[in-house]
N, C-alpha and C positions, 0 to 999 in steps of 0.2 A: 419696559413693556414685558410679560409675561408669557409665554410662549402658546400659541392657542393648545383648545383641548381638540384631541381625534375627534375631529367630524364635524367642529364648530367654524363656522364663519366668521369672516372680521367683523359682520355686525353684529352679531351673538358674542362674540368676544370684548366686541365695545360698549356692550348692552352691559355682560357681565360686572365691567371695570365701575361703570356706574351705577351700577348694585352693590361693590364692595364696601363693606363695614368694619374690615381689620383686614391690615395689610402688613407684611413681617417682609422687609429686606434687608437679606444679608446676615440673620440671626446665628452669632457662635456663643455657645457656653463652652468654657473649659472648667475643670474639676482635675486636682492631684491625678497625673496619670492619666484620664481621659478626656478627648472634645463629645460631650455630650450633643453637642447640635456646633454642624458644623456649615456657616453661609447658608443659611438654611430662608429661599423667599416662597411667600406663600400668600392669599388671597382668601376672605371669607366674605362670602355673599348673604346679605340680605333675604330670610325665609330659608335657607337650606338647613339643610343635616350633613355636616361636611365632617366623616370618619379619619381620626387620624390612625392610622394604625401602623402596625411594627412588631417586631417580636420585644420579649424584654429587655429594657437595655435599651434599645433603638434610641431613646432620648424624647418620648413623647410627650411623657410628662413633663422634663426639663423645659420643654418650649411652653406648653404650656401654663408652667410654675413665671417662666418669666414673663409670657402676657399679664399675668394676673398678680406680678409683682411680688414674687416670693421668693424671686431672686433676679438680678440685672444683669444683663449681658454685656461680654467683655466687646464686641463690637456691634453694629445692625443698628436698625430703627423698626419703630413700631407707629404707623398709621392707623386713628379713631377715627372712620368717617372722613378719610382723609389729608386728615390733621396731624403733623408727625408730635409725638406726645411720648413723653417721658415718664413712663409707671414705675414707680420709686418702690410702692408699696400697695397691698392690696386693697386702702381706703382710696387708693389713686384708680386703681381698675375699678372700684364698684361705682367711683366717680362719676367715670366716665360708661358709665353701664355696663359693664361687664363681669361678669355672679361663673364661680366658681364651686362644686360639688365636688367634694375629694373623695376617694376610695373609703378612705376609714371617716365615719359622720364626726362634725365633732359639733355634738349634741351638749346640753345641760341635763341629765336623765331626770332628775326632780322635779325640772319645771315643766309646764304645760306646753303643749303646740305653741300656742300663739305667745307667751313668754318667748321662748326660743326664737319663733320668728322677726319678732319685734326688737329684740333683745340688742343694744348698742345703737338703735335707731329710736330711740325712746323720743315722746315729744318732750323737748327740752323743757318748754312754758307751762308742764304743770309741775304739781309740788306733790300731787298724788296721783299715783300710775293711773291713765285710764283703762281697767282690764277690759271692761264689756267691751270699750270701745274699738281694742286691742284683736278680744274675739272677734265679733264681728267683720271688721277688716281683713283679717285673717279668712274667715267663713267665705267671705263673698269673694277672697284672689283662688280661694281654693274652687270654687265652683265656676268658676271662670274658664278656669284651665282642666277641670275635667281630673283636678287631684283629689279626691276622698281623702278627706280627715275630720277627724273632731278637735275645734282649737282647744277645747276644756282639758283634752286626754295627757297623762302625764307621761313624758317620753321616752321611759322606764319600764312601761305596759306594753309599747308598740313592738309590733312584729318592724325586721328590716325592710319592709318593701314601703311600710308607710315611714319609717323616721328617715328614708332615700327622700318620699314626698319632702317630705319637712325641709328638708335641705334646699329643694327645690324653689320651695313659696319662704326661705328665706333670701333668698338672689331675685326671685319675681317682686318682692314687697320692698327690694331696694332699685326698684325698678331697670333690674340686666335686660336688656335687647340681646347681649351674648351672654350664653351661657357654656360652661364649661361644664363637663361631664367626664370625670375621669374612671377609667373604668366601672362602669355603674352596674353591671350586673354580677361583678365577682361575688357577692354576698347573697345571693338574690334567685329564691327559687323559679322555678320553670313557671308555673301562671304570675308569680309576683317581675318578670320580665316581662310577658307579653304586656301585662298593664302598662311596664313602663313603654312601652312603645306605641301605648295607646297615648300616654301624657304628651311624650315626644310628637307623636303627627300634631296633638294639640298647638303644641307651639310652635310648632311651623307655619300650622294654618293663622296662626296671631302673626306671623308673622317675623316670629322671635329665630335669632340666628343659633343653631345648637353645635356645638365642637364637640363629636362624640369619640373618646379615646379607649381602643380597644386594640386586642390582639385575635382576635374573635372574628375568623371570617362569615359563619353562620349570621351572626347580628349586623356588621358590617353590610351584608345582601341586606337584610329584611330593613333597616331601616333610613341608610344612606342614600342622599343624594350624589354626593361626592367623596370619593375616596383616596386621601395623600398615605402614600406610606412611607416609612422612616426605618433606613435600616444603617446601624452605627451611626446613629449621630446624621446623615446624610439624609437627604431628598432625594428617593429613587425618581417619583411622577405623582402626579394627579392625575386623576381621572373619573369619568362617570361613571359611577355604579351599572350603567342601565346597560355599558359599552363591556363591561370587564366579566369575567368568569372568578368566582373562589380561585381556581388552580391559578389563574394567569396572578391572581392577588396572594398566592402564596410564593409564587416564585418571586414576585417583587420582594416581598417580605423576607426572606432566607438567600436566594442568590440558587438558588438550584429548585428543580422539580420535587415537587412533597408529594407524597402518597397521601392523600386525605382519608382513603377506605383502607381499614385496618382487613390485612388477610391473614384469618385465621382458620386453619386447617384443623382437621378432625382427626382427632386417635383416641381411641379406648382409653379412659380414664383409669386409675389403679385400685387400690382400698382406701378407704376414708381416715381418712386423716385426723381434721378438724371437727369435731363432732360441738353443736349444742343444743342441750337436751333441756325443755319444758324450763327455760329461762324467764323468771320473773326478777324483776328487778324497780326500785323505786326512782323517781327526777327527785333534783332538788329542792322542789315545793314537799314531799314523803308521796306524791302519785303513781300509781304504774307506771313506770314508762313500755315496760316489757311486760307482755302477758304472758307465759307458756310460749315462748317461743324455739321452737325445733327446727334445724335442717342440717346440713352436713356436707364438707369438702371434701375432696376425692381427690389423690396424688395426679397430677397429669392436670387439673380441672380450675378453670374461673370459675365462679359460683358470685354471682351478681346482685345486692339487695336495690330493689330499685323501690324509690318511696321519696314522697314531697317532705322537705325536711321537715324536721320539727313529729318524727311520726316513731319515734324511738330510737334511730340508727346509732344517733351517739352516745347515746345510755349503754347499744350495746357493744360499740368498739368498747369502752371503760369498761365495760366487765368480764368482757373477752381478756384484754391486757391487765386486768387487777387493778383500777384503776378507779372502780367501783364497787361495793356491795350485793353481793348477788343473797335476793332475799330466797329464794331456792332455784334449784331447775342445778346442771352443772354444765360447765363445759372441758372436755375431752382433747387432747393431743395425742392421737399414737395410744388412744387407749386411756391416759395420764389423765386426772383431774387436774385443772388447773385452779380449781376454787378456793380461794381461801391465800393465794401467792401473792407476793408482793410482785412489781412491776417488772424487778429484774429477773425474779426467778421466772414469771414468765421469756423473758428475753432469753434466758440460757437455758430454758427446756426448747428452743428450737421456734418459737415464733416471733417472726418479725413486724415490723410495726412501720409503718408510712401514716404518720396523725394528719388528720384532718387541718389541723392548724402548726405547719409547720413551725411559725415563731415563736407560737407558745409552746409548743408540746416537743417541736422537733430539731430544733436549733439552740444554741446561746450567739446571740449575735456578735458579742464581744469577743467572740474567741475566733480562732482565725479555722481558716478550711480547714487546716490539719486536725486542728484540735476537734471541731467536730465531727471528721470524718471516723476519728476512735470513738467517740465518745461513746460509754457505757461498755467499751474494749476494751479503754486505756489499762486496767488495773490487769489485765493479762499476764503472761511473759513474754509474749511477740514483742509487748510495746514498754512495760514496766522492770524494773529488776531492783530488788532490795528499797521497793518505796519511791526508787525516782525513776522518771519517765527517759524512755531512750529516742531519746530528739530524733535523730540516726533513721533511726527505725521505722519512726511514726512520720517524719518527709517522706519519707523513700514508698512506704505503703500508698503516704496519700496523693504524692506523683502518679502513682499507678493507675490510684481509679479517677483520678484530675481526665489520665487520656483515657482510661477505658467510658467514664461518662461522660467527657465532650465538656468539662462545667471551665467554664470561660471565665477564668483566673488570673491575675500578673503571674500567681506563684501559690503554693501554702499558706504561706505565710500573710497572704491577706486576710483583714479581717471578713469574717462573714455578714457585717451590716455591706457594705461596699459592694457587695454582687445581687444584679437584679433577681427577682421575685424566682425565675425560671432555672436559672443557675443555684437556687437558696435550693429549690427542689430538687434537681440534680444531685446536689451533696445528700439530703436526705436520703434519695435512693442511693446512691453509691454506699453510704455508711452501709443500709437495711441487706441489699441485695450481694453487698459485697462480702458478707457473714454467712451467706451460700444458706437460708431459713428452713427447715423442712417445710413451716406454713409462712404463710403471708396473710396479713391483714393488711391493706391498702385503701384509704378512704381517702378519697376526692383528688387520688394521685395527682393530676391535672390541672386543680385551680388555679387560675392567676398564670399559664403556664401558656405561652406563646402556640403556632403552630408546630415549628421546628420543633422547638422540646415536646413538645404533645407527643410527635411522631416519632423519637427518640425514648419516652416512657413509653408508649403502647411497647414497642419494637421488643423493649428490655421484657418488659410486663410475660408477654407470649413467651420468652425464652424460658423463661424461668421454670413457667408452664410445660412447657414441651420438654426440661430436664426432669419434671417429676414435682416439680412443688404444688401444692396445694395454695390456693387464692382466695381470698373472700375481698371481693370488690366493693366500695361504698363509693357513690358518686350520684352527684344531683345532674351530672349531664346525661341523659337519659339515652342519645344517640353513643355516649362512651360505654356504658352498661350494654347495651343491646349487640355493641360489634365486638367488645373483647370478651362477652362472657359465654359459655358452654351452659348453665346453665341459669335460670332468676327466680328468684323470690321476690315479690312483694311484698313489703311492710307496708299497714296501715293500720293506725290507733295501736300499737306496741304491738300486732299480729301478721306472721307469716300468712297472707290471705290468700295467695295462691303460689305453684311453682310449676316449673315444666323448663323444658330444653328451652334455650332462647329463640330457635327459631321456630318455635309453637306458637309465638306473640307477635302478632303488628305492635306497630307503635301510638294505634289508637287503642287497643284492647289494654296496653301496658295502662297508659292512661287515665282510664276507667279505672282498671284494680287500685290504680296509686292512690285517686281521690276515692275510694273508698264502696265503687260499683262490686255487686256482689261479693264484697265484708264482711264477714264475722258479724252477730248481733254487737250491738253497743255494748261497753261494757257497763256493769250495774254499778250503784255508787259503793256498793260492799268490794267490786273488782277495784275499782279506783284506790280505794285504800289499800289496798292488798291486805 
């Protein structure tokens, strides 16, 4: 028996049992070195929205992965509707109805919506694929469920927020009653969430049970029924959303009191630092992504771009760092053109870099912490001499900022695939911050990045600030922009469209300027070419 929730009766508790549709006792995974989930029981109800949440690492997805048979646990049972059942594999979960949404899609790009969705569930008895019949069926689970899409559209063309759909009406068209949801909005701009939380009431109101896995107290409130947290592998509680506060659900989450509201104090900013002047720049189609884009960081100062992605940001981190082509305009270090530099000379004129995609851009996962804590140092003299690297050297440095960033390690010498999403960020900033930058370039510091570390990055972020450096902030979290910056710009369609002190702006007026309310004219199709 299950231990009641605060404030529920034995007949609401007996009500619940007989609503339950997946039931975990006793669930342990172990993994080299760590108990990912450890005796871990748990209960999901029939129509709810039941949030797992945890910081990284906690082992959410492990438990997860093993309802939905992507890995089997070394003890526990898992109850279908009651029925104690053995998920070997994930043909056995979709079996038994249960549809699984991973973080990264794993889409076919070539083929169409409804290909995709159909795709491994073909009807066996014809000898020629039925497309129409395919769309169609597709057409009418979409409209069902209140998910816009075109099944003809090829899934190549799709923004993120519809190929998440896609993922979605492939688990409904295998007809899941549980769906898993693993992190779903780490990709996923600020209107292209709220959508999803429009699909999500959907399926609740059908009746459909959703397991939504996040570290995200913000979305956890808005769209939870119930909310289990998980912290090291462990079952702190469950509880009712409606009963709990954010705070009391971050201390479950970490084991101590979290600051949620970043306190950032004022002081005169210095001379301009980061200068970029009338930046135009093309995307990989040959389009503007940048039109004349101007503004400037100040020694002591955040400077915040705040814009729905997709609206040039990353066009211009890439041409800030060399990383792309600047068709004219320049940009300025301390005066310094940096145009025309390769990647690293911008690194050793003094600006540091936090990419937006740490895995591709900002790690080698194969290499262990140490290695990537030098990396793009290593060839120094601190760490190299006559051609070989000073082992010596390069532990002892990266012990150092192992405790000055808190990044949760056996050692060095672990590889960097083996440390969660929050800890991968951690090393990134240690490596950037720990090189002492004149500027910083910092994009989406955050993502994927639990609360603990969130409030562990801000903390670092503001110092850095308050020693003198200059910051240029990129982040789709729009309440992250607003509380660690001094001042914002808005980008929209490649343009600075407005700027001012941050706290010139609510956060509906931000809003407005992001989608594009008193914009700059359209550009002309002679702009578009540049």
């Amino acid at each position: 028996m299950f231990p009641l929730l605060p404030g529920a009766s034995p007949r609401e508790a007996g009500g619940s049992q007989l609503n339950t549709v997946l039931e975990l006792r006793g669930i342990t995974k172990t993994f080299p070195d760590v108990v990912a989930n450890d005796s871990i029981d748990l209960a999901f109800r029939r129509g709810e929205v039941h949030c797992l949440l945890g910081e990284n690492g906690a082992g959410k997805t492990t438990l997860m992965n093993v309802v939905f048979g992507l890995c089997y646990p070394d003890q526990g049972e898992i109850l279908i509707k009651g029925v104690p059942t053995r998920v070997t594999s994930p043909s056995v979960a979709i079996a038994h109805g249960i549809g699984m949404v991973h973080q990264h899609f794993m889409l076919v790009e070539p083929l169409s919506v409804a290909e995709n969705v159909v795709i491994g569930a073909e009807p066996r008895s014809r000898v020629v694929f039925p497309m129409q019949e395919a769309d169609a069926q597709v057409r009418a689970l979409s409209e069902r469920y209140g998910l816009v899409v075109d099944p003809t559209a090829r899934i190549e063309d799709l923004p993120l927020g519809v190929r998440q759909r896609v993922e979605i009406l492939k688990a409904l068209y295998r007809k899941a009653d549980i769906l898993i949801l693993d992190e779903p909005t780490a990709v996923l701009s600020p209107p292209e969430v709220e959508e999803l939380y429009q699909v999500i009431e959907s399926l609740r109101e059908s009746g459909k049970t959703v397991v939504f896995i996040t570290h995200k107290l913000k979305e956890t409130m808005a769209v939870s029924d119930r909310v289990t947290v998980l912290r090291d592998g462990r079952k702190i509680g469950t509880v009712e959303r409606r009963e709990t506060t954010p705070e009391a659900l971050a201390q479950m989450m970490v084991g101590r009191e979290v600051v949620l509201r970043v306190t950032r104090t004022f002081h005169e900013p210095g001379d301009e630092i980061l200068s970029v002047r009338d930046l135009v720049v093309k995307d990989a189609r040959g389009l503007a992504a940048l039109r004349g884009v101007s503004f400037g960081v100040r020694a002591g100062q955040i400077y915040g771009i705040a814009g729905i992605e997709g609206n040039g940001q990353s066009e211009l981190i890439e041409a800030i760092m060399g990383l792309r082509h600047i068709e004219s305009g320049d940009v300025l270090l301390d005066g310094q053109s940096l145009k025309g530099k390769t990647p690293a000379e911008v690194l050793r004129a003094g600006l540091g870099h936090v990419p937006e995609d740490r895995l591709r851009r900002g790690l080698v996962s194969q290499f262990t912490v140490a290695e990537n804590i030098v990396l793009g140092h290593h060839r120094t003299g601190a760490f190299a001499a006559m051609g070989m690297l000073r082992s010596s050297k390069i532990d002892a440095y990266a012990a150092k900022l192992i405790g000055t960033y808190d990044i949760r390690t056996p050692g060095p010498d672990t590889t960097m695939s083996h440390l969660s999403g929050g800890n991968q960020q951690k090393t990134v900033l240690a490596r950037v911050l720990g090189s002492n930058p004149r500027a910083l370039v910092a994009s989406q510091p955050t993502r994927g990045v639990d609360v603990g570390a969130t409030e562990f990055i801000h903390n670092h972020l503001l110092e850095m600030r308050d020693r003198g450096a200059a910051i240029l902030l990129l982040s789709a979290d729009l309440d992250e922009v607003r509380s660690l910056s001094d001042r914002i710009g808005v980008i929209c369609q490649g343009r600075i469209v407005t700027e001012d002190a941050a706290e010139a702006f609510t956060e509906e007026e931000l809003g407005l300027c992001m989608a594009g309310e008193g914009a700059s004219e359209p550009a002309t199709p002679e702009e578009e070419r540049v």
